[in-house]
C-alpha positions as a Markdown table, in Angstrom:
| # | Residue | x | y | z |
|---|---|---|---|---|
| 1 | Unk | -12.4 | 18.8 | 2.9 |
| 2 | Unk | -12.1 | 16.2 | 0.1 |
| 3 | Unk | -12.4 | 17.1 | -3.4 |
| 4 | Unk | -12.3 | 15.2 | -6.8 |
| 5 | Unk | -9.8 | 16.4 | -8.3 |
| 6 | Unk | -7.7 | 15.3 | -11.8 |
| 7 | Unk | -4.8 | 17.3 | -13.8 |
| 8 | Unk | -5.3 | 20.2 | -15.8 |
| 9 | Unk | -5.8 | 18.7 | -19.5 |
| 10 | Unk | -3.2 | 19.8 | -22.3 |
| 11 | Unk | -4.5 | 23.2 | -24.0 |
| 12 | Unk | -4.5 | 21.9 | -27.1 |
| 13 | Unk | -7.0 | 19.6 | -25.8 |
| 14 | Unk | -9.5 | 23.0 | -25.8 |
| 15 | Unk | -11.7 | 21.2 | -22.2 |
| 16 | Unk | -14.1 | 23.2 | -21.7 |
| 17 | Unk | -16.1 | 20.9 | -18.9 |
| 18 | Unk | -16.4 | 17.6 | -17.0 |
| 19 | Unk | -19.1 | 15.6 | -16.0 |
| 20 | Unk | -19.4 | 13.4 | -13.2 |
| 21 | Unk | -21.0 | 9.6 | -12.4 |
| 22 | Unk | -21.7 | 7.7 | -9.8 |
| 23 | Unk | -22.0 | 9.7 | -7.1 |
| 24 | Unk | -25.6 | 10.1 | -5.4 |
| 25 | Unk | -27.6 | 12.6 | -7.6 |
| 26 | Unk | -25.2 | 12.9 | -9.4 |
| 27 | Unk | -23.9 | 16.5 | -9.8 |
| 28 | Unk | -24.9 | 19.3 | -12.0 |
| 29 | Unk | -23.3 | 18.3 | -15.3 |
| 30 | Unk | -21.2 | 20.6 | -17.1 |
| 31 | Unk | -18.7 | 20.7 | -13.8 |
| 32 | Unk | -16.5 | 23.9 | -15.2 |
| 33 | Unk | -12.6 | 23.2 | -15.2 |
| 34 | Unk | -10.8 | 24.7 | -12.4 |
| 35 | Unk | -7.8 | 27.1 | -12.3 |
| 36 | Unk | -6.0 | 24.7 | -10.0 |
| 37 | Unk | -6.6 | 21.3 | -11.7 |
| 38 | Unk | -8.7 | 20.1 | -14.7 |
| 39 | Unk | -12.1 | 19.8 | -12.3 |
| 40 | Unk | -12.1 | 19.8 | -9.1 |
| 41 | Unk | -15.8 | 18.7 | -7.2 |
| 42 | Unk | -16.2 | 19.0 | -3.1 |
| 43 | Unk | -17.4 | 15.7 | -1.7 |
| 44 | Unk | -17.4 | 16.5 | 1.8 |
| 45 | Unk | -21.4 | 15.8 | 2.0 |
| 46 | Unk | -21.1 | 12.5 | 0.1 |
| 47 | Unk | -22.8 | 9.9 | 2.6 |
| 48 | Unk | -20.9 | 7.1 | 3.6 |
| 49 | Unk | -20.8 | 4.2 | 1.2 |
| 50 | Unk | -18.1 | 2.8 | -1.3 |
| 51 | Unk | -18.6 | 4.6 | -4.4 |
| 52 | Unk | -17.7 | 3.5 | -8.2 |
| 53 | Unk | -17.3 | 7.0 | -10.2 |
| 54 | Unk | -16.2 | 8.1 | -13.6 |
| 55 | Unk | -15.3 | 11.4 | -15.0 |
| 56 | Unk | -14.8 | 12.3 | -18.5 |
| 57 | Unk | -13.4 | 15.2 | -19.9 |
| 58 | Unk | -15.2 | 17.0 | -22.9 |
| 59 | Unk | -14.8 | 19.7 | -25.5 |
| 60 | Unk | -17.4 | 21.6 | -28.1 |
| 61 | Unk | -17.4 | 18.1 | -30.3 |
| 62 | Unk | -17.0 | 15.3 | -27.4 |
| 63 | Unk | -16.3 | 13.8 | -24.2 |
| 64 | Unk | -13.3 | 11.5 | -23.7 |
| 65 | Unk | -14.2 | 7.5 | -22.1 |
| 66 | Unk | -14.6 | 7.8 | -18.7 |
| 67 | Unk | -11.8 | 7.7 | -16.2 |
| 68 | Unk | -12.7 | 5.6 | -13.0 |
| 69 | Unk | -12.7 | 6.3 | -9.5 |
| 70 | Unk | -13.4 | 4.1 | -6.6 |
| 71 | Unk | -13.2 | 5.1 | -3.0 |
| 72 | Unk | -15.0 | 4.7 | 0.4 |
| 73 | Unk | -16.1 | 7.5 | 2.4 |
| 74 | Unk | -16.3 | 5.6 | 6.3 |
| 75 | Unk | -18.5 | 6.2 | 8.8 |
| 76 | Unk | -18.7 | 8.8 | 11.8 |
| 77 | Unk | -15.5 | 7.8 | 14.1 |
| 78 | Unk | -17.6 | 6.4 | 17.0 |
| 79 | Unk | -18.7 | 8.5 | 20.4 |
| 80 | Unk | -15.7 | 9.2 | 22.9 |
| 81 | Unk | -16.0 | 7.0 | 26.4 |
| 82 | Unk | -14.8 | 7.1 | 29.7 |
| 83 | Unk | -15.0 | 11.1 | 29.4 |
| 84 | Unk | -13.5 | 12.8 | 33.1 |
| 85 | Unk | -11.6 | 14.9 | 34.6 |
| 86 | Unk | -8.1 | 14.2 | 36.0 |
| 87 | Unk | -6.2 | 16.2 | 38.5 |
């Protein structure tokens, strides 16, 4: 699966969320900071399309300017063909 992901954030920092834009619907803003990294966001059902996103880290007072992402998520790999048997 692919997933968003960014570094955890220095503590001193005091993140407490990150919102996401750019992607269709955009998610449910706060996105909590994970364990693992600083967010980290499944995009596995993210149609394919070339997509422009930005995510910004924020505290109790503000968020930080948005850091961009751009990537393309390709199309189905097409059908097999010539499909037999061999023995």
């Amino acid at each position: 699966m692919p997933f968003i992901v960014c570094d955890r954030p220095d503590p001193e920092q005091m993140v407490e969320y990150y919102t996401i834009a750019g992607l269709p619907g955009d998610p449910e803003s706060p996105l909590s900071a994970s364990i693992e990294y600083g967010v980290k966001y499944d995009i596995s059902d993210v149609p394919p399309g070339t997509y422009n996103i930005r995510v910004s880290a924020c505290n109790q007072w503000r968020c930080s300017l948005p850091s961009p992402l751009d990537f393309t998520v390709p199309d189905e790999p097409s059908i097999p063909t010539n499909i037999r048997l061999v023995f």
